[in-house]
C-alpha positions in Angstrom: 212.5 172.1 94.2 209.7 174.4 92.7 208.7 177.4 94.3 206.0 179.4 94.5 206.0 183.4 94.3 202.1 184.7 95.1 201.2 188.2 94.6 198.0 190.5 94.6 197.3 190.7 98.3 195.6 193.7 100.3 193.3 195.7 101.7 190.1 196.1 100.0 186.6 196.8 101.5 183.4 194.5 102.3 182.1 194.1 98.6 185.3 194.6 96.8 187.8 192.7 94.5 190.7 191.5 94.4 192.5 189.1 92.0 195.8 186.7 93.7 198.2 185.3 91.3 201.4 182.8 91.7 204.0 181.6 89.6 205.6 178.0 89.5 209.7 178.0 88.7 212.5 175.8 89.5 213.6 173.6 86.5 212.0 170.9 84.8 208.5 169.4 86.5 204.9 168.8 86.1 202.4 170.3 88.7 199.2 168.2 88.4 197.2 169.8 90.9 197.1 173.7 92.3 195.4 175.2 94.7 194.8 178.1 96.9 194.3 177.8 100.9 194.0 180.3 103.4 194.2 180.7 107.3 192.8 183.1 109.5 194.7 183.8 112.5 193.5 181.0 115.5 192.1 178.9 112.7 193.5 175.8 110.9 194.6 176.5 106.7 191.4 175.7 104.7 191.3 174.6 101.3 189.8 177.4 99.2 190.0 176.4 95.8 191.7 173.5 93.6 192.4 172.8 90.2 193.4 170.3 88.0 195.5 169.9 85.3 192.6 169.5 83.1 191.0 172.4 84.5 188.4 170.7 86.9 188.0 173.0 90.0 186.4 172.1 93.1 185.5 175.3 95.5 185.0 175.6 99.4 180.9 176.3 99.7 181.8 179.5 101.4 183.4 180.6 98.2 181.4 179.2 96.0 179.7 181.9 93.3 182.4 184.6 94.6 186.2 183.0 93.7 186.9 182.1 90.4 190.4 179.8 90.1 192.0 180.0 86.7 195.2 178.3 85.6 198.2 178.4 82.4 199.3 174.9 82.8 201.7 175.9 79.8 203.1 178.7 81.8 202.4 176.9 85.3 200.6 180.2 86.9 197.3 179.9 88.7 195.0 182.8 90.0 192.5 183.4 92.2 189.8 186.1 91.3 188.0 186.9 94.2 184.5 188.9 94.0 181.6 190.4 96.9 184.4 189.5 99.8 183.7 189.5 102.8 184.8 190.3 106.2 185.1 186.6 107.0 187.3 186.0 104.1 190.2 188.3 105.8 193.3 185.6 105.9 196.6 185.0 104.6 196.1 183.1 101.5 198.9 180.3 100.1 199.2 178.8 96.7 199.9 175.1 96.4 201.3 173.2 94.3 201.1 169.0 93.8 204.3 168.4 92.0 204.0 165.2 89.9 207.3 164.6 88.4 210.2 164.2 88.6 209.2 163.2 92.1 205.9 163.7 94.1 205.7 166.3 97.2 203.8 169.4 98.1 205.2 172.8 97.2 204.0 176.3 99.1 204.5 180.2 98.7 205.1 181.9 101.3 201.6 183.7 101.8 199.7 187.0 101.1 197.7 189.0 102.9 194.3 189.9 102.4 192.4 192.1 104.3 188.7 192.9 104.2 187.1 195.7 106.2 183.4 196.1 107.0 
């Protein structure tokens, strides 16, 4: 089973910047697509950000301009850089993964926090 360890959460002001990464391990695999979600408390998880594994992203449009996703398909890590945030972009953020091989399932980490004050 893969897992997912995300990191770079926190408090940062209206305006600020903060950069998210994860980290894929758990044997042999291939991860075709990863992404980033995130869900604010009383809300449903919303896709943020995706990427594929020949680097085509896709963004939410409230991200768009603002998040940057990045991934090392050699080194199966992604990151999300995050840019001008917002108060509305306060929400625990997860990293997915869509685990190709050997056999095909979803794979989450465990959430991070980020925080954005006004």
């Amino acid at each position: 089973q893969v897992q997912l360890v995300e990191s770079g959460g926190g408090l940062v002001q209206a305006g600020g910047s903060l950069r998210l990464s994860c980290a894929a391990s758990g044997g042999i695999f291939r991860i075709d697509t990863m992404a980033w979600y995130r869900q604010a408390p009383g809300e449903q998880r919303e896709a943020v950000a995706t990427i594929t594994r020949d680097g085509s992203t896709n963004y939410a449009d409230s991200v768009k301009g603002r998040f940057t996703i990045a991934r090392d398909t050699a080194k199966n890590t992604v990151s999300l850089q995050m840019n001008s945030l917002k108060p509305d972009d306060t929400a625990v953020y997860f990293c997915n993964a869509r685990v190709g091989w050997p056999r095909g399932y979803d794979s989450w980490g465990q959430g991070t926090q980020v925080t954005v004050s006004s």
